[in-house]
N, C-alpha and C positions, 0 to 999 in steps of 0.2 A: 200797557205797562206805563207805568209813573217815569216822568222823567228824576228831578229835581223835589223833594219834598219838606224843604224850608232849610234854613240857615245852622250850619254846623258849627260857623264859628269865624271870630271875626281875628284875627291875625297884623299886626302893623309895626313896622321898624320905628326903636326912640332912642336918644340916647342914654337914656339909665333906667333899663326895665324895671331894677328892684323902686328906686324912686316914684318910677311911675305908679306902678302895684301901688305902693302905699297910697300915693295923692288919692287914686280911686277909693281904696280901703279908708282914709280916711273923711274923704270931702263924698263920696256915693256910697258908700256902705259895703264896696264889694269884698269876699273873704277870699283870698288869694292865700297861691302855694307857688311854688317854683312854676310852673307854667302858666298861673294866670287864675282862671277862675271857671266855672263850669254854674250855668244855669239850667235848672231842672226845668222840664215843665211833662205836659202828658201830652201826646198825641190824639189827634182830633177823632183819629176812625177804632182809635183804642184807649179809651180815655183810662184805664186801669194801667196802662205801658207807659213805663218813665222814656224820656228821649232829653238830651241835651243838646245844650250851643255852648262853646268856646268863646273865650276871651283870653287872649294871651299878648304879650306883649312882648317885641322878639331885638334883638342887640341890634345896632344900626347898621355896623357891620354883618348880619346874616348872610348867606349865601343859598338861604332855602327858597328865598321868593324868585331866585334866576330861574329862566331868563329873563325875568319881567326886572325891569328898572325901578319899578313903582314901590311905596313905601308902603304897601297893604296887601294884602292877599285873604280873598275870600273864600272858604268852606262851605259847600251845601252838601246836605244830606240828602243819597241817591237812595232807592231802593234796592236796583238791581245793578250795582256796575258792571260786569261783563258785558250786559247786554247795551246798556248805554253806550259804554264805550265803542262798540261795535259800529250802533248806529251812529253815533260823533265821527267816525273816520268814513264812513257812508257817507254823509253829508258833509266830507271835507274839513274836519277839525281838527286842527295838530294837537292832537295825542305826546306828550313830552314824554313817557317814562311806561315802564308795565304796570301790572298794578302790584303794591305790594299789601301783604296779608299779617296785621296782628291781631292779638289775643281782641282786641276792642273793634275791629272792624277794617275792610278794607279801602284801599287810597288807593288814586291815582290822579294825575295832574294833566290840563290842558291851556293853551292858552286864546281869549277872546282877539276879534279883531284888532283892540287898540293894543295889543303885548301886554293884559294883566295877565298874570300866573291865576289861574284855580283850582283850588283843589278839591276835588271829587270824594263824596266818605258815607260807604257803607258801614251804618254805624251798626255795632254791637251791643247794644245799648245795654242789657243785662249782664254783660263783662266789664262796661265801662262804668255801670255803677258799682261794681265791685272796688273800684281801683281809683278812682275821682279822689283827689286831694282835697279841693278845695271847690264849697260850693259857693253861689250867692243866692239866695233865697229872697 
């Protein structure tokens, strides 16, 4: 079973998200919407199946990245998370939260040795292109 199967999304505290959005959108090209921006690509062993990575950019104030102190929080995308997470608390990994379940895929959080927060994300990917605001292509 797959642990980890690439980058969901990359997540980090600024102080003027909508500013920020723009600087990207204008000086990188990227096409933002209220969370940020979403990149397409296809996956390697299904090269027909869309799958994406995240970019968002979150108020300085957040309170989503606790317990971690750190101004980033990184997304990878699981296969199976039940069972991942199963094995993560086998092999002693603080598990922060249950997992929780939407329409695009399921989440759940742990944290590495140094106190970054992670977040864990069985993606949806065929609900999540229904729903995707903003791409960057």
């Amino acid at each position: 079973m797959k642990r980890v199967t690439g980058i969901g999304g990359i997540f980090f505290k600024c102080q003027d998200p909508k500013s920020m959005k723009d600087w990207y959108g204008k000086h990188l090209g990227f096409n933002t919407a209220e969370y940020g921006t979403s990149f397409e690509w296809r996956q390697a062993d299904e090269e027909n199946k869309k799958a994406f990575s995240v970019w968002s950019p979150f108020d300085k104030d957040t309170k989503y990245f606790e317990p971690s102190q750190k101004e980033f929080m990184v997304n990878y995308r699981v296969e199976n998370l039940e069972w991942l997470l199963e094995e993560l608390k086998k092999e002693g990994v603080e598990v922060l939260d249950e997992i929780e379940s939407l329409e695009y895929g399921k989440f759940a959080h742990i944290i590495d040795p140094e106190g970054n927060k992670i977040e864990l994300w069985e993606a949806f990917d065929d609900e999540y292109d229904k729903m995707v605001e903003a791409r960057t292509k």
